[in-house]
N, C-alpha and C positions, 0 to 999 in steps of 0.2 A: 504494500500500500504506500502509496509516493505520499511526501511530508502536505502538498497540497490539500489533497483528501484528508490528510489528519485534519488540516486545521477546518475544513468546511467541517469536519463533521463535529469540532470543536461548536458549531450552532444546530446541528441538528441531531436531536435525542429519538436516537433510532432504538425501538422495540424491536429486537432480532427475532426475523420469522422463520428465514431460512438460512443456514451459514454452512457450506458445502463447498469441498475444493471447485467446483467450478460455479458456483452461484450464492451471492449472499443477497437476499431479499429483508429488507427493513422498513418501516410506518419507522415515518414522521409524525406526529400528534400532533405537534405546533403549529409546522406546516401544512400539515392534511395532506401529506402526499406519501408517496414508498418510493422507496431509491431501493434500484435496482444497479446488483456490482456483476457484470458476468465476466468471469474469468478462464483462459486458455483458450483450446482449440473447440471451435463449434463446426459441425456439422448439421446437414439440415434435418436429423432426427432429433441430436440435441437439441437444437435451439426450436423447437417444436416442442419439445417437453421440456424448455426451459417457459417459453411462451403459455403452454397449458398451467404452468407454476403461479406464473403471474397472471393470468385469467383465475383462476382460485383463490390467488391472493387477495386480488381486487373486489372480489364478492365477500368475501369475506372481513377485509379490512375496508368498505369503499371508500372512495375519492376520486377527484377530478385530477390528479397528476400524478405523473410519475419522473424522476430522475432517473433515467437510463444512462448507464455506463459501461461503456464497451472500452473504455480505457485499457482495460486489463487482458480483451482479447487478441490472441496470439498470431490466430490463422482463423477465417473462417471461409464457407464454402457454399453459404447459405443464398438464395434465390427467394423474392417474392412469388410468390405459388396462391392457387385460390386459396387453398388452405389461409396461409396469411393472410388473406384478405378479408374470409371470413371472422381470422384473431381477432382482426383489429373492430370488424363490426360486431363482434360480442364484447370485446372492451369497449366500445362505445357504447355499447348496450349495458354496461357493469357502469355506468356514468364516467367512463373518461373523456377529458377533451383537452387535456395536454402533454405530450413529451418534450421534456428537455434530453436531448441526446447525444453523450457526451462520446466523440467518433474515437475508433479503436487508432492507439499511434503505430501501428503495425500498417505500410502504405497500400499494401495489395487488400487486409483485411480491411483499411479506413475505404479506399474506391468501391470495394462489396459492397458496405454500408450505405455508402451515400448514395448509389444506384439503387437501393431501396429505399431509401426516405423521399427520395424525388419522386417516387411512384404513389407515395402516401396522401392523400388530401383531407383525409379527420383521422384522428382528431389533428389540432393543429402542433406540429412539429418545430423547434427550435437547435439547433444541432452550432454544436460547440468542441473545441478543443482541450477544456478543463472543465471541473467539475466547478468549481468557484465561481465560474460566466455561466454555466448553466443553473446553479442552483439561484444567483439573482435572477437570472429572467424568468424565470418558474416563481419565485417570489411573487414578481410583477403581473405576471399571469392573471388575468380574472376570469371566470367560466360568464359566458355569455348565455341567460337566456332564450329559447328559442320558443315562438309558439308557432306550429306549424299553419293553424288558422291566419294569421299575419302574415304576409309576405311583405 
C-alpha cells in the first residue's frame, strides 16, 4: 500500500468487508460510499466474481458511490462483455451513480481500463491517477434526482 493511500485513508474510517490477497472491499460511513482496493493479476472470471462481490456489497451496505482502485492491478485481460453491462445496470439498480476510478499504473493494464470506462455512460464515471484526486471529486459528487415523469 503506497504512503499516498495511507494518508487518504488517514480520513476515511473504513469498516472492512472484505480483505483478501487480491481484493479489499471497505464502507465509508462518513462518506457513504465503499472503496474498493483490487489487487494483482485479473482475468475476466476474476474480475466477474470480483464485480458479483461488489454487486453484494452494494445491496447490502447501499450507497451512491464507490472508490474504485485498480492502483494495485498488475496485469489485467478483462473486456466489457454484456455480462458487464448488465453489472453495471444492477448496480444502478442497487442505487449507484458514481465511480471515482483510480486507473491501474501498470500501462498495458491502465489502456484495458480506460477502453472500458469510455464505453460506460451510468453511472457517471471520474477516473484518476491517485487515490487523493479521486477521493475529492467523489466528495464533491452529489447524486442527482431523476423523475422519469419530467423530462
Amino acid at each position: 500500500m503506497s504512503i499516498e493511500v495511507l494518508c487518504v485513508f488517514q480520513y476515511m474510517q473504513l469498516q472492512v468487508i472484505i480483505d483478501s490477497p487480491e481484493l479489499f472491499i471497505g464502507h465509508d460511513a462518513l462518506n457513504e460510499w465503499l472503496y474498493v482496493d483490487w489487487r494483482g493479476e485479473y482475468d475476466q472470471d476474476l474480475s466477474r466474481a470480483t464485480c458479483r462481490r461488489m454487486l453484494e456489497t452494494i445491496q447490502v451496505w447501499p450507497c451512491t458511490k464507490i472508490l474504485n482502485d485498480n492502483s494495485s492491478i498488475t496485469r489485467t485481460t478483462v473486456q466489457l462483455t454484456q455480462w458487464g453491462v448488465q453489472w453495471l445496470e444492477d448496480m444502478l439498480a442497487a442505487g449507484l451513480h458514481f465511480i471515482a476510478w483510480v486507473l491501474p499504473r501498470d500501462l498495458v493494464a491502465r489502456q484495458t481500463t480506460e477502453d472500458i470506462v469510455h464505453a460506460i455512460d451510468r453511472p457517471r464515471v471520474g477516473t484518476f491517477d491517485d487515490v487523493a484526486s479521486a477521493y475529492i471529486w467523489l466528495q464533491q459528487q452529489r447524486p442527482v434526482l431523476y423523475d422519469p415523469v419530467l423530462k
